[in-house]
C-alpha positions as CSV (number, residue, x, y, z in Angstrom):
1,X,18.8,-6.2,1.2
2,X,16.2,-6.7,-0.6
3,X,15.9,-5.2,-4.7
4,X,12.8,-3.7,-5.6
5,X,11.5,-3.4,-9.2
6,X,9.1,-0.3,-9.9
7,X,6.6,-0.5,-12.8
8,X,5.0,2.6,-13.2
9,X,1.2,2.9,-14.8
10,X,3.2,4.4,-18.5
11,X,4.9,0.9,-18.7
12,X,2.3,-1.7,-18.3
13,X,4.8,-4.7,-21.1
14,X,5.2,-7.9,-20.2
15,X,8.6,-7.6,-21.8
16,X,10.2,-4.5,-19.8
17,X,13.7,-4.9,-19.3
18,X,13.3,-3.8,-16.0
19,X,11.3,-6.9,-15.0
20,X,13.2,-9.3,-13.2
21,X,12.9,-13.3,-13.6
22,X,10.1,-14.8,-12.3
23,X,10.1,-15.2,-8.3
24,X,13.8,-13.6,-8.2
25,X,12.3,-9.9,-6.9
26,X,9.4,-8.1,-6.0
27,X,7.6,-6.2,-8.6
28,X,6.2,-2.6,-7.6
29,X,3.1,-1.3,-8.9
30,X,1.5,2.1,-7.2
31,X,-1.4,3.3,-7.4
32,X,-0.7,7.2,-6.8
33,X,-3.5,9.5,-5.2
34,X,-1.3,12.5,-6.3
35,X,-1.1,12.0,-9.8
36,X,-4.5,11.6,-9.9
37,X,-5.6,14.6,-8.9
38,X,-2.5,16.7,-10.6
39,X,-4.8,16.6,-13.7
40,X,-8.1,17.1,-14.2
41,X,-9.0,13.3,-15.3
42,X,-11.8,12.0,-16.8
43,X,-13.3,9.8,-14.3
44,X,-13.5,7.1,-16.8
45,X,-9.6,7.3,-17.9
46,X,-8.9,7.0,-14.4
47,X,-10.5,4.2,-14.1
48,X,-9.1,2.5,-17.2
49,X,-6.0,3.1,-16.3
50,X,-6.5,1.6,-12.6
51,X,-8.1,-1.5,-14.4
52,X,-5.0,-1.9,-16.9
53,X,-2.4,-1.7,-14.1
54,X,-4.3,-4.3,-11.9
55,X,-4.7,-6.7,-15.0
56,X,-1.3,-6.4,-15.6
57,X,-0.2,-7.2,-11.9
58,X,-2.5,-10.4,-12.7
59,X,-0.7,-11.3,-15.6
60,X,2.7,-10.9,-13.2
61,X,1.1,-12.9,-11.2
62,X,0.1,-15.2,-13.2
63,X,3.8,-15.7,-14.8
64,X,5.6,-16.5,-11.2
65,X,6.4,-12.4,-9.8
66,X,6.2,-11.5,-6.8
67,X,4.2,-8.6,-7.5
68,X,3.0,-5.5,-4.7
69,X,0.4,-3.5,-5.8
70,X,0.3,-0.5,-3.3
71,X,-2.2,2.7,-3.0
72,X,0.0,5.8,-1.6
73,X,-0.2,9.4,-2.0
74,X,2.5,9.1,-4.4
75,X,5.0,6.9,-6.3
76,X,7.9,7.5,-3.8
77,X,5.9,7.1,-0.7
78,X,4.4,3.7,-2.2
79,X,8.3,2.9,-2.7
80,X,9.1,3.9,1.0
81,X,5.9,2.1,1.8
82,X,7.1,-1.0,0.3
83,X,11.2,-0.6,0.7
84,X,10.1,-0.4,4.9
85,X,8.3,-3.4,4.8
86,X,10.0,-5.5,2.9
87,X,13.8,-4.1,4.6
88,X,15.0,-2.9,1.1
């Protein structure tokens, strides 16, 4: 079975303690329709916060992770998303 690591858009550190070594285990980032619309944004700080989260998949990236960026309805349908097609 495979671990997943979930990195939500309020944690966007290179240094989480929840990020695994490099190329050990998937890293999870969702983008979440739901959670945009539970508020009403500003367009623009939805954007900027889109743009950090895919910068910071980049970096991941970058660094050796195995990094998913997924756009569900919400955080734990982009998990099931991701846990189904990966067999976690």
């Amino acid at each position: 079975m495979t671990q997943l690591h979930f990195v939500g858009p309020w944690d966007l550190a290179a240094r989480l303690p929840v990020l695994p070594a490099p190329g050990t285990a998937p890293v999870v980032l969702i983008e979440s329709r739901a959670k945009s619309s539970a508020l009403p944004y500003h367009k623009k700080k939805l954007v900027l916060v889109l743009s950090a989260l895919r910068h910071f998949a980049a970096e991941l990236r970058a660094a050796g992770h195995d990094v998913q960026v997924v756009n569900a309805r919400s955080y734990v349908d982009g998990l099931r998303e991701v846990a189904a097609r990966r067999g976690a």
